[in-house]
C-alpha positions in Angstrom: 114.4 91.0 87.3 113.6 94.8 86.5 115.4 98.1 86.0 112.5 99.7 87.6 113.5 102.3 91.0 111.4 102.3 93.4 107.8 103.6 93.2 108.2 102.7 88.9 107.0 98.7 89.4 103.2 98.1 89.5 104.5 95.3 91.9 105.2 98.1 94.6 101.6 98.8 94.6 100.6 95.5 95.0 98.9 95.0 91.9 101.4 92.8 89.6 103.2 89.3 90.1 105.3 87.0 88.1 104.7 83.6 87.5 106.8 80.7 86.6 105.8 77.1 86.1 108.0 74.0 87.8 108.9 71.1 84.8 108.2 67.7 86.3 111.6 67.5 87.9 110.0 70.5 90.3 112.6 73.9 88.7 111.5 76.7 87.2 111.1 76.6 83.6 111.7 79.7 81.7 111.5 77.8 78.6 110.3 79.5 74.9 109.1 76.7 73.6 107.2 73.3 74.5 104.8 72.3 77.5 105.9 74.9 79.6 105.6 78.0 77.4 102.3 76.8 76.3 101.2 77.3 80.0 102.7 80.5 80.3 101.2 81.7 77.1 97.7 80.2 78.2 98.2 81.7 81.9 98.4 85.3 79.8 95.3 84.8 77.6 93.5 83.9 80.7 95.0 87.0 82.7 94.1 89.5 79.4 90.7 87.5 79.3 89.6 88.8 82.8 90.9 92.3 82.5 95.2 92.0 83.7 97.8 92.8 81.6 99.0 89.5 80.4 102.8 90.2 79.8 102.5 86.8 77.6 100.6 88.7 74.9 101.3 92.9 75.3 105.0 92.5 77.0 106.8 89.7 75.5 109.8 91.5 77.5 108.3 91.5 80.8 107.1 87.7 81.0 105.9 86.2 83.2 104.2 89.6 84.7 100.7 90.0 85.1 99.5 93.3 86.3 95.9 94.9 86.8 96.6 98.9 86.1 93.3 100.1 84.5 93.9 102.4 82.0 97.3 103.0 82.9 100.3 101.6 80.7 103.4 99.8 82.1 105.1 103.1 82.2 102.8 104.3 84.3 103.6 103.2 87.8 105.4 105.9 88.8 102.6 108.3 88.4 101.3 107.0 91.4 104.0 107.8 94.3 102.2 111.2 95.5 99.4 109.3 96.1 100.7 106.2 98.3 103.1 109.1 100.1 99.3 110.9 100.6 97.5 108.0 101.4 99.2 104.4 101.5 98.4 101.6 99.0 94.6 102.3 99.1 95.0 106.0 97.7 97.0 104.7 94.6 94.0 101.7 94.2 91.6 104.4 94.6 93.1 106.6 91.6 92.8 103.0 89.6 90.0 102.6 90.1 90.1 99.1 92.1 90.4 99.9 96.2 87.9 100.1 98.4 86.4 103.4 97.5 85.2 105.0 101.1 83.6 107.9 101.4 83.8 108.4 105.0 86.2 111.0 106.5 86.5 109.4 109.7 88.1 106.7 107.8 90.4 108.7 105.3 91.0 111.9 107.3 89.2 113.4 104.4 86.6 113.5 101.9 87.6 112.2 98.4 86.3 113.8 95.0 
């Protein structure tokens, strides 16, 4: 569930999921305490461990999100609608940091800086 509009969720740009772990009868377990919540909160660590935003340790309010935004803050997101109206999904990852970074204007229509 989010209040965010369109363009405002790093999951529009492909770079964010939520996560939820099934309890042994095979539902969804939101719980905030026992087995289940120890995953979740071990699931983050791992995520902020190799470089995501583990919503489990930095957005308690947002769990169970993970999200890879370098050096951008959950805010953030929407900063990067001029670009994917520019260039699609691989112009925002390129402002990231994390696309394919190409070089080659027959495959951009353009040279990047």
């Amino acid at each position: 569930m989010t209040n965010a509009r369109g363009g405002e969720s790093w999951h529009n740009y492909g770079v964010a999921a939520d996560i939820v772990f099934n309890d042994a009868r095979g539902r969804p377990s939101w719980a905030d305490t026992g087995e289940y919540a120890d995953l979740r909160t071990r699931y983050g660590e791992l995520a902020v461990a190799n470089g995501l935003s583990g919503a489990e340790l930095d957005e308690p309010e947002d769990r169970p999100h993970i999200a890879l935004h370098p050096g951008l803050t959950a805010g953030d997101a929407s900063t990067l609608k001029d670009e994917v109206r520019r260039g699609g999904l691989e112009e925002a990852w390129d402002t990231m940091g994390i696309g394919e970074q190409v070089d080659d204007p027959t495959q951009t229509g353009g040279t990047r800086p």
